[in-house]
C-alpha positions as CSV (number, residue, x, y, z in Angstrom):
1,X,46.5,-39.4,90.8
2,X,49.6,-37.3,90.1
3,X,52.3,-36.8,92.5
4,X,54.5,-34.1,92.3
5,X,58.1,-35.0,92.1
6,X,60.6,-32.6,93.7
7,X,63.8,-33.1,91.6
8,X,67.0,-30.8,92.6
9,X,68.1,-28.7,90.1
10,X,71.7,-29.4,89.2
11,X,73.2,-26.1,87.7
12,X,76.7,-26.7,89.2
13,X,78.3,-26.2,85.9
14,X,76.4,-22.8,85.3
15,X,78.8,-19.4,85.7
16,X,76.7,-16.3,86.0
17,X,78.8,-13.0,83.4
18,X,79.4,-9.9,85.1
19,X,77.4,-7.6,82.2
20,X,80.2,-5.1,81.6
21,X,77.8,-2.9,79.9
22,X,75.8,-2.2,82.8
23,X,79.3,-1.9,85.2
24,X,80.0,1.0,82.5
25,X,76.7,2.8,83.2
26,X,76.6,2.1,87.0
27,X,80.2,3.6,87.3
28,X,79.4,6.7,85.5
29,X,76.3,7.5,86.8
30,X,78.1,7.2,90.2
31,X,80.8,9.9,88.9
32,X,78.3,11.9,87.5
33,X,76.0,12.2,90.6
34,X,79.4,12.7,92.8
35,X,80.4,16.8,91.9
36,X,76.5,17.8,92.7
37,X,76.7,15.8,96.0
38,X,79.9,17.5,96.7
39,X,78.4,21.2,95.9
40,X,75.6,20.1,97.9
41,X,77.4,18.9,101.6
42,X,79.9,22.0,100.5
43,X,76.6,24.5,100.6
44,X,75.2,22.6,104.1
45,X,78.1,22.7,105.5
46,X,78.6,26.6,104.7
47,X,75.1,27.2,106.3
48,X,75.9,25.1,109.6
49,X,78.7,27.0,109.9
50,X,77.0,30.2,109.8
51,X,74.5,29.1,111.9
52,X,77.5,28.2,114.5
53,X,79.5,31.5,114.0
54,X,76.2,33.7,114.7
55,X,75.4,31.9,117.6
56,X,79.3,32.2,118.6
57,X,79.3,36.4,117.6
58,X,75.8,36.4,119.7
59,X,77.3,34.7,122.8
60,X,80.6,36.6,122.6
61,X,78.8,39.8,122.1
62,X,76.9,38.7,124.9
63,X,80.2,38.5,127.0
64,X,81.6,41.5,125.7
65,X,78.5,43.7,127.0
66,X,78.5,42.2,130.7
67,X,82.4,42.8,130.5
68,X,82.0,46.8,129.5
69,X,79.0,46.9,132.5
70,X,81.0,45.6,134.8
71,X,84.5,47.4,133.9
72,X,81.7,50.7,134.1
73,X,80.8,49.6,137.6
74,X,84.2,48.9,138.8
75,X,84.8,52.3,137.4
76,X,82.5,53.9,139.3
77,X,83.2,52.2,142.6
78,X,86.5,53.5,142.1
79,X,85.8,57.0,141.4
80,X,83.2,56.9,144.6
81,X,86.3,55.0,146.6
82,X,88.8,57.3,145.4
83,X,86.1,60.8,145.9
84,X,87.6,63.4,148.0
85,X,83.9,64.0,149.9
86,X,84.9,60.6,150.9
87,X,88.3,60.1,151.8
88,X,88.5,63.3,153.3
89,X,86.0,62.9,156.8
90,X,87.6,59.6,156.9
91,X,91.8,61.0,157.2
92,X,90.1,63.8,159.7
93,X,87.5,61.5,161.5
94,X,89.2,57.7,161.6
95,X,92.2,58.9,161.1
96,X,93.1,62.0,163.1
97,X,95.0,63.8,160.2
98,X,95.1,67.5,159.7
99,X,96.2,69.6,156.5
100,X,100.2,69.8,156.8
101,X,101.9,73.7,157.7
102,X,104.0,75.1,155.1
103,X,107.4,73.9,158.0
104,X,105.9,70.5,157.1
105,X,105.8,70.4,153.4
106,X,109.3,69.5,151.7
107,X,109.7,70.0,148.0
108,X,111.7,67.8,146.1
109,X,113.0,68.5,142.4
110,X,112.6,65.4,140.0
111,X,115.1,66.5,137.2
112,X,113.7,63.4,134.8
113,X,109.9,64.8,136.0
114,X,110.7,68.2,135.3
115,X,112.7,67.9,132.1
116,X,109.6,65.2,130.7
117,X,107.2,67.8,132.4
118,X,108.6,70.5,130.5
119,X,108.9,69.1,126.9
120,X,105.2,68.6,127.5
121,X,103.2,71.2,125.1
122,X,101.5,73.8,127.0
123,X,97.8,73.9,126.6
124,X,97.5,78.1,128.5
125,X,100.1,80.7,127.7
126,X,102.0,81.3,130.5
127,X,101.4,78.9,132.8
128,X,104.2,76.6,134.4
129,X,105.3,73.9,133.1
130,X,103.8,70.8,134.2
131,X,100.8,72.4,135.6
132,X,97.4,71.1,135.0
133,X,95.5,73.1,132.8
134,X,93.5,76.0,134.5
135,X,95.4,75.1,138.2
136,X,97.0,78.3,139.6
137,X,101.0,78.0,139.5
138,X,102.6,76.3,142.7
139,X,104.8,79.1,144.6
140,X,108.4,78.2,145.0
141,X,108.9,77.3,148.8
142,X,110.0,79.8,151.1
143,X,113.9,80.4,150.8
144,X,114.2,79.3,147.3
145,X,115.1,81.8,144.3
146,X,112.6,82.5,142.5
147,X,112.2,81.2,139.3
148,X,113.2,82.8,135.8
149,X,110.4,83.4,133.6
150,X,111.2,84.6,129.5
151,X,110.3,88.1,130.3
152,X,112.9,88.0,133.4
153,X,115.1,85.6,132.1
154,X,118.5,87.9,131.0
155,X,119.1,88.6,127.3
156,X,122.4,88.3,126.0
157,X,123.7,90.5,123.5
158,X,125.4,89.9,120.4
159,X,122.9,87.3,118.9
């Protein structure tokens, strides 16, 4: 009979070689597999960002349309608050106002009004200035000279 005899192996005085060779080609083929790794995250991280810009144009498109519907209803409340049809029966009804007399009204000349109102361009011949196109001119108030138009205004000779 044979018995198997463990004996320890004593290879205390063995050193293992670091195989520069094999460094060499481990180290380049790292360097050479690093500029296609960087084009690669560069090109996925390009597309995420897409991804994330059209989902932020979407959302703030989104926003932008729900903004315009709502400045378009405000505007129309506004225009419905502000209608004459509607104010009017309210001053008379609610309110107990009447139309003002002519001994009521009081005109009062805004020299900085009148002198912007009249560099304003005239869109009608002959209309005053500061009128609203197509309104009828406002008659001066009773009592007041009249005013001087260019075919009335007096020519002075020697021009």
């Amino acid at each position: 009979m044979a018995y198997a005899v463990r004996r320890p192996v004593e290879n205390l005085y063995l050193v293992r070689e670091r195989d520069r060779q094999r460094t060499r080609e481990l180290v380049a083929l790292a360097l050479a597999a690093m500029p296609p790794a960087v084009v690669l995250f560069l090109a996925i991280w390009a597309n995420l960002e897409t991804v994330r810009l059209g989902y932020q144009l979407a959302s703030v498109s989104k926003n932008r349309e729900a903004l315009l519907e709502r400045k378009h209803r405000l505007e129309m409340s506004r225009a419905q608050a502000a209608a004459l049809a509607r104010v009017e029966p309210i001053a008379r009804g609610t309110l107990g106002l009447v139309p003002p007399t002519l001994d009521q009204v009081i005109l009062v000349k805004d020299t900085a009004l009148a002198s912007a109102l009249a560099s304003a361009p005239d869109s009608t011949p002959g209309s005053a200035p500061g009128s609203a196109p197509g309104s009828a001119p406002v008659p001066p108030p009773p009592g007041a000279p009249a005013p001087q138009t260019e075919a009335s205004a007096p020519v002075k000779a020697g021009n």
